[in-house]
Legacy VTK file of the C-alpha trace (Angstrom):
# vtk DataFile Version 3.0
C-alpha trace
ASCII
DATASET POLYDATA
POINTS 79 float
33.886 185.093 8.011
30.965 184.803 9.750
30.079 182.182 13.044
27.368 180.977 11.178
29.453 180.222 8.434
30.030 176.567 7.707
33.040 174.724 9.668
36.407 174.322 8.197
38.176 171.143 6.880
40.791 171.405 9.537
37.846 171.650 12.100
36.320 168.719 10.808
39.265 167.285 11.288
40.313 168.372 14.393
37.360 167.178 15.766
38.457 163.647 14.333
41.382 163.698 15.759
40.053 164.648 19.148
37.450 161.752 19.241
40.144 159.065 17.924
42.070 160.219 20.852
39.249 159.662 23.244
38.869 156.440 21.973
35.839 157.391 20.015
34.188 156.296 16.655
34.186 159.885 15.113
30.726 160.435 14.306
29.954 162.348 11.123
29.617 165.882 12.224
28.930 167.699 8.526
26.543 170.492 8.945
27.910 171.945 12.020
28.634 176.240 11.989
32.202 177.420 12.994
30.609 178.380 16.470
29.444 175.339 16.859
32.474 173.276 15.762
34.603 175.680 18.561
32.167 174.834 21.095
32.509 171.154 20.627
36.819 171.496 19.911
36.832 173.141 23.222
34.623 170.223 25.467
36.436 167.529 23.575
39.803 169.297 24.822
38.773 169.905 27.976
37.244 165.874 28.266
40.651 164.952 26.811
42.338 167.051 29.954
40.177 165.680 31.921
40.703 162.103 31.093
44.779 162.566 31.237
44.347 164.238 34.493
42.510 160.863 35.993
44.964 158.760 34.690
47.541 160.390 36.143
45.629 160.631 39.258
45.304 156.778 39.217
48.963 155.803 38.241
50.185 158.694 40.911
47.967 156.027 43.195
48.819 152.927 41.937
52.958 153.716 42.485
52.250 155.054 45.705
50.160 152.123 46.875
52.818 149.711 45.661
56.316 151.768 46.839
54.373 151.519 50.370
54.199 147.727 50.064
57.888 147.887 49.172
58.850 149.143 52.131
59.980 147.230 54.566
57.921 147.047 58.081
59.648 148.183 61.736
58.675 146.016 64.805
56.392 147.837 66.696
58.512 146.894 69.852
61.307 148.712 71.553
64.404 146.499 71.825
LINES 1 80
79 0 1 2 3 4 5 6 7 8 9 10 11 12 13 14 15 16 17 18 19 20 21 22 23 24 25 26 27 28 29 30 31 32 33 34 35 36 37 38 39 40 41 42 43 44 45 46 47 48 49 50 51 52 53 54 55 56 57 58 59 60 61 62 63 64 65 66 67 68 69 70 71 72 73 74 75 76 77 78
């Protein structure tokens, strides 16, 4: 098998997957080389990473922001 061989079914479909997951409408990607259909596997993986590793970012902020508020305040004052 050559990279300039056509892509495979379950590359097609990977690729599917991986733009469903984004959120994506897949587009239709016929005509694409196995090369080619790696390439775009691999950015769509690493945009999926990407996209978990905000969110997490943002939750990690949103928990801290709010256990902070929980917390209750100490009088600045010496008694």
């Amino acid at each position: 098998m050559a990279w300039q061989d056509e892509a495979t079914h379950k590359q097609y479909m990977f690729i599917y997957s991986l733009e469903q997951q984004l959120g994506r409408i897949p587009a239709n990607r016929s005509g694409l080389n196995k090369q080619m259909a790696k390439t775009l596997i691999e950015d769509l993986l690493d945009e999926l990473e990407t996209t978990k590793k905000m969110a997490k970012y943002l939750v990690d902020g949103l928990v801290r922001d709010l256990q902070a508020e929980a917390k209750p305040k100490r009088s600045q004052r010496g008694v």
